[in-house]
Structure formats: structure tokens, C-alpha cells
N, C-alpha and C positions, 0 to 999 in steps of 0.2 A: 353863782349857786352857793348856799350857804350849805356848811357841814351835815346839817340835816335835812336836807332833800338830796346829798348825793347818791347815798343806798336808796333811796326810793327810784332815783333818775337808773339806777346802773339795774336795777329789777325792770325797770319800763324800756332798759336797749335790750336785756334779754328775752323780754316779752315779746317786744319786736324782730328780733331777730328770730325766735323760734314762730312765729306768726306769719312772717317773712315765707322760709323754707315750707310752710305747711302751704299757702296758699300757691304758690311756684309751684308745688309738686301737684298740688288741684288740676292747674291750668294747665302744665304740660303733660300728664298723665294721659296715655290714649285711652284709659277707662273712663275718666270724669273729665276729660280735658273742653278748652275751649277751642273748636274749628281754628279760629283766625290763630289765635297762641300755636297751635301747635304744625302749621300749615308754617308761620314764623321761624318758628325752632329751627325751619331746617334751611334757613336762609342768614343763620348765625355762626359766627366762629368758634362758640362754647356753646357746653351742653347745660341748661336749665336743670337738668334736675340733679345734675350731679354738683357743677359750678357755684350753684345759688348757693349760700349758705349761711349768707346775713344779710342786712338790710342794705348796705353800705353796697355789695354787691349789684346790688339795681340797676347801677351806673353803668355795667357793661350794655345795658340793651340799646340806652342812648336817650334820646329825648322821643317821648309817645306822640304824635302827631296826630290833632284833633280831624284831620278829614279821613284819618282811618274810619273815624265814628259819623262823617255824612254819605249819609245814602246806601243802598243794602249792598248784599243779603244780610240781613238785621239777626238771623238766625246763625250765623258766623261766629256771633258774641255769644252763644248761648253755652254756658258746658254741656258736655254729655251726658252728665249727671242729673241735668235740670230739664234732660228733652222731652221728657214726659208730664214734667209740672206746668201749672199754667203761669203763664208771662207774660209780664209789663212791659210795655216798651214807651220811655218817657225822654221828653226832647229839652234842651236846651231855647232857654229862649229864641233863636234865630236872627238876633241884630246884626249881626256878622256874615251875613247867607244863609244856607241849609242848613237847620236845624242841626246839631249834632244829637242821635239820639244812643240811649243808654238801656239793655233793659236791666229786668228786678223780676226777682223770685218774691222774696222775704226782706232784700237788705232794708227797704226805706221803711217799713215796722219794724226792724233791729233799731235802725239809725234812732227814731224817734223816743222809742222807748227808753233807751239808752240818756238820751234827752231830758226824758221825763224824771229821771230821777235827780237831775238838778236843780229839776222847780220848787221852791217852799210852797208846800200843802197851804199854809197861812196863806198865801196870794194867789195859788194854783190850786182852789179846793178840790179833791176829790167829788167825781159826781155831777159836778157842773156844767153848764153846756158853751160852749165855744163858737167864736162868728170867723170865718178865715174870710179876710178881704184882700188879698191878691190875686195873684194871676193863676187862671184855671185852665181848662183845655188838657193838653198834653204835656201839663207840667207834674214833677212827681211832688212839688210841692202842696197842693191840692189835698192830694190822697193820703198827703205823709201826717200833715194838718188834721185831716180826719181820723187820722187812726190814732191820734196823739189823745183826742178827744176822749175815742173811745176807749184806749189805753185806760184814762184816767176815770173812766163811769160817766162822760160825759157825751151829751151828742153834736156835731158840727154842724151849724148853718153858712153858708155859702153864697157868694155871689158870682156872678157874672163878670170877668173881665178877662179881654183879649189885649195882653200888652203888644201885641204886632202890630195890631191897629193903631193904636198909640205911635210906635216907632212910624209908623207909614206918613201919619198926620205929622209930626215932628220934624222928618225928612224934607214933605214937602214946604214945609212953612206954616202948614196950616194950626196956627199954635190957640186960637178962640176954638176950634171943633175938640184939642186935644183939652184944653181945657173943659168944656163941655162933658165931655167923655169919662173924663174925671169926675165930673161933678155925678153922672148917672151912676158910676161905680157909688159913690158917695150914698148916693141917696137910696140903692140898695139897702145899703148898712143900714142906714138909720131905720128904714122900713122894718128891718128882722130887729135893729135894738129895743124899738118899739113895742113892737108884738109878741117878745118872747124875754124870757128871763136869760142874759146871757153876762157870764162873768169874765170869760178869758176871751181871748182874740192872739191871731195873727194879724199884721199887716206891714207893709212896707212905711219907711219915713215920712214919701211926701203924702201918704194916702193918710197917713196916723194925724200928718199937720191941720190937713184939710178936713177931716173926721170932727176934728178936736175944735173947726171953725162953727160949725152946726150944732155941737151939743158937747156938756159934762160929764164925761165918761165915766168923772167921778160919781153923780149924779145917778146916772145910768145904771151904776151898779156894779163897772169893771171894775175888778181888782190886780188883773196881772196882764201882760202884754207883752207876747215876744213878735220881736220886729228885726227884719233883716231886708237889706238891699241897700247899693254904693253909694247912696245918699247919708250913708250912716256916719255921721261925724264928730269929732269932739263936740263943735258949733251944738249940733242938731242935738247929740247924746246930753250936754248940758242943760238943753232949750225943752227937752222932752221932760226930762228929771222935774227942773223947775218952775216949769210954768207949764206943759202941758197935761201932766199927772198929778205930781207933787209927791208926797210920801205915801200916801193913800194905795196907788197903783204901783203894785212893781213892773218895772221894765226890765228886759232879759233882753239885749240885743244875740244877732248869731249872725254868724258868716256862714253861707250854705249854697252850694248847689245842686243842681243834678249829677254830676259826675263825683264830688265827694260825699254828700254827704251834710252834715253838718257838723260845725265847731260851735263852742258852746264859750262863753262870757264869762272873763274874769271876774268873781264877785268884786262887785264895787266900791271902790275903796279914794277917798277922798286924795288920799297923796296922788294918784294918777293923773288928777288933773283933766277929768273926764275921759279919755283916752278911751279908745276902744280897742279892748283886747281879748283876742280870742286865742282859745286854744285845739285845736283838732283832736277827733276823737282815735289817738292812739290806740291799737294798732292796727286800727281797720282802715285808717285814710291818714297821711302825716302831708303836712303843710311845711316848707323852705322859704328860704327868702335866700335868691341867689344874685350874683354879679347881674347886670340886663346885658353885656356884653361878656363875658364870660361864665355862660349859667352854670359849669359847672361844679364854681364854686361859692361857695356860701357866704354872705356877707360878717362882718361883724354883729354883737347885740347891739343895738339900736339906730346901727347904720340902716338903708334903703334901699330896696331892691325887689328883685320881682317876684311874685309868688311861684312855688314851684311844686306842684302836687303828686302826690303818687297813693294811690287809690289800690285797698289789699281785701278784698274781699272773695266770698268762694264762687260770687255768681259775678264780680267785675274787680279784672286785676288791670290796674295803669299808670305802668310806671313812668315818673319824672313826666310829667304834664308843663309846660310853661302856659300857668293862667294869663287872662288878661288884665290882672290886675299888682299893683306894687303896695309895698306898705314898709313898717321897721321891723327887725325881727328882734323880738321879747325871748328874754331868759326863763327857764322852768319856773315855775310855782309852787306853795307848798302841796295844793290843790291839785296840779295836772303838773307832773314833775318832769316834762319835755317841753322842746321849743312854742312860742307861741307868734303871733302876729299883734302889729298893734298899728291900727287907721289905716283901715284898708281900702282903699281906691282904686278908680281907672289907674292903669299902665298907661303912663304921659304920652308913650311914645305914638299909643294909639285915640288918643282922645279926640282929634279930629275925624275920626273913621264911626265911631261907635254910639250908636244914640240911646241910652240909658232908658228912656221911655219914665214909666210909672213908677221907676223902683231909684 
């Protein structure tokens, strides 16, 4: 960390730290609290609302265990404060068994918007209308897509695709039908690029690579493209810059899921070396990079290790998550002045288990 991002770094632990104690006090409060939270509290050796007091504190709950989040009562998660609002209930893709599912008041229009102000207007014009080509159903991806659109004056066109189907065909071997399958997501897109004036998009890697075999997007009319999913790689990050856009289109990778949120792309900068670096959107969800045998400590910068999430928001608190994924852990920025992530991947340990599908 250089001399002038450390007052910006020491503003962003107090950020977090008073962001921390507010959402804690959300979750375990019997007025706004969350059912499952506070049913918890009383099966702990400390008291949340008095205990919690900084971020660093979290540690005492322990590691949050993802099959808290498969299968109901889904209304468990809900705070008190939100029981009368209407809500979202959105799932994790399900490669791994039963869906984990999460819900949303408001967060994934926080998240996105939040987003939005990263995008250069030049590439991302206000107004214009937008194609999301990945996975729809019960993903928050979809809707978060759409509102991003509309966020910006734009409208969302859409397709069809079930990445489960995908993973099922993958499983079994059958790799000519998943390829197929790919091909009619494909030809979706092209149908709307066709027939509508459309300048931004989402889509995942291999769907951008395949997109980019059919037609010039340059061509087309695209100007900007945010792309995310574990295909994201140096390789692919330099292959897309250079040959599959060029300077024309800007590319905005993100690292994102349903249970965080999204983290947003280091502006790109050529000493990197293509790299993909992201940084989470403090202080509403933070991203670690810990021991894989000892998560509860942190590795060195740019040593490797597993991602470790904790998720701070007033409609979903989760703390110390071990994702399924590893990467290096990147030092602050002048830009986003806390930890970041850089080439993020499957978790080795699991890469025989986990079928990645379309993304």
C-alpha cells in the first residue's frame, strides 16, 4: 500500500467496521431481526448485539454453512422489517445439489446500480437498450441485468437459457446435445441483435466466444460488454480485448454471485499482464483469500488461496462463507482502497465434483 491510499484504506476499515455493528444490530434485533439469526443468537457463547463491534469480530460466529440456505422455510431468512414487503427468492445455480436459495427485497437494484456508476457513459450510453444472454429462471442474475438496463434509460431483451440442462447433458456425456443447446441460446441473441437496435449486453465467456463466431459485434453496433463466469481468464481476458472486440468495445469483466453480489474490475491497465482483478463492493459484501487448510487465516498478497465471503447487508447477513472458488489475493487500489481478488477459479480441491456448464 503506497502512503496515499492508507487514509483512504483506514476510512474504508471504519466504514466497515461501523457498517458491520449496524447490520448485526439489524439482524439480531427482535424488532427487525432475521427468524434464522436470532433463533441462532441463542445457541452462542456471546451476545451479537453487544459483542459485535467491528468487522474483525465476525470470526467469533465461525464458518456460515451453505446448506443452512438449501431448502425451507425460505421465510426464516426474511427480517422482520421486510415481512410485509414483497420478495424475491433467488437460487444459486445448483451444480452442487439443491439449489441454495437467497432472498432480495431491494439488494440486487442496490448491487447493480452501485455497478452502474463504474460504467463509462462513452461505452455504456445512457438510454440504450441492452441483450442479457445468460442464465434465466430463478437466477437474480436475470432481473439484476434488467434493472441495470433500466437503471441506465435502457430496455432489456432476453433469452432463454437453463444452465441445469446444460450441467445434466455434461454429466452425462452427452457433449454434441450440450453443444447444440449452446448453439440455440446463440441463435436467440442473434435473432434480437437482428431485429432491435441493441448496444450493451451481458454474457458469460464461452457464450461471448461463440456469439463472436456468428457475427461482429463490432459490426452490430455493441459498444460495452460486461461478462462474468469461471471461465474468466488471463487467456480468455486477453483473447476477448484482442481479437474478439478490439478497442471499439469495452469489456468490463465482474465476479458475481447470488449470495454476494457483485465485485467490479480493476480498470485495466497493461502492467497487469491481463489479469483479472476484482474488487468487492465494500462494505456491503467483502471477499478474503484464506489458508484452504487453515481458513482462518489470511494468506499473504499474492499468495493463493480460497475465497472467503461475508455478505453485510439489511435483508441478507453471511458471515465467513468458504466459496467454491480460489484465486491470489491483490493489495488495495487507488480506486477501491481494500483487498481485492485476482484469477479467479474453481477450488482445485473440488474440480472433479463440479460441472461449470455454460459459464
Amino acid at each position: 500500500m503506497t502512503p496515499t491510499i492508507q487514509p483512504t484504506s483506514a476510512a474504508a476499515v471504519t466504514n466497515l467496521d461501523t457498517w458491520t455493528r449496524e447490520v448485526v444490530q439489524w439482524h439480531f434485533d427482535p424488532a427487525t431481526g432475521t427468524p434464522f439469526w436470532i433463533d441462532r443468537a441463542k445457541t452462542l457463547d456471546f451476545d451479537p448485539l453487544r459483542d459485535i463491534q467491528t468487522y474483525q469480530d465476525l470470526d467469533r460466529f465461525g464458518f456460515f454453512e451453505d446448506e443452512w440456505l438449501r431448502g425451507g422455510p425460505v421465510r426464516r431468512w426474511v427480517p422482520k422489517a421486510y415481512s410485509n414487503k414483497p420478495i424475491f427468492t433467488f437460487e444459486t445455480g445448483g451444480s452442487t445439489g439443491v439449489p441454495k436459495s437467497r432472498i432480495a427485497h431491494e439488494d440486487f437494484r442496490i448491487d447493480y446500480e452501485a455497478f452502474s456508476d463504474t460504467l463509462p457513459d462513452e461505452f455504456f450510453p445512457r438510454g440504450v437498450d441492452w441483450l442479457h444472454l445468460g442464465p434465466s429462471g430463478p437466477r437474480r442474475l436475470r432481473l439484476s441485468v434488467e434493472h441495470l438496463a433500466q437503471h441506465r434509460g435502457g430496455i432489456c431483451f432476453c433469452v432463454d437459457l437453463d444452465p441445469r440442462w446444460v450441467i445434466k447433458l455434461i454429466k452425462r456425456g452427452d457433449i454434441q446435445e450440450a453443444e447444440r443447446y449452446k448453439q440455440h441460446c446463440i441463435d436467440q441473441a442473434l435473432t434480437l441483435l437482428k431485429a432491435h437496435e441493441i448496444h450493451c449486453m451481458f454474457t458469460t465467456p464461452k457464450l461471448l466466444e461463440a456469439l463472436c463466431e456468428k457475427i461482429d459485434l463490432r459490426k452490430a453496433g455493441i459498444k460495452g460488454i460486461f461478462c462474468g463466469g469461471t471461465e474468466m481468464t488471463p487467456q480468455f481476458h486477453r483473447f476477448a480485448k484482442e481479437e474478439l472486440l478490439g478497442d471499439e468495445i469495452y469489456f468490463a469483466p465482474t465476479y458475481g454471485n447470488t449470495l454476494m453480489g457483485l465485485a467490479v474490475h480493476k480498470p485495466f491497465d497493461i502492467a497487469d499482464n491481463y489479469a483479472v482483478i476484482y474488487y468487492p463492493p465494500s462494505p456491503r459484501a467483502m471477499i478474503e483469500v484464506v489458508d484452504p487448510d487453515q481458513p482462518t487465516k489470511l494468506v499473504g498478497y499474492g499468495q493463493t488461496g480460497r475465497v472467503r465471503l461475508t455478505t453485510l447487508t439489511k435483508e441478507f447477513f453471511m458471515p465467513r462463507f468458504l466459496e467454491r472458488d480460489e484465486c491470489e489475493r491483490e493489495p488495495p487500489c487507488e480506486k477501491y482502497p481494500w483487498d481485492g481478488v485476482r484469477n479467479v477459479r474453481p477450488f482445485r480441491k473440488f474440480q472433479t465434483t463440479v460441472v461449470e456448464g455454460v459459464y
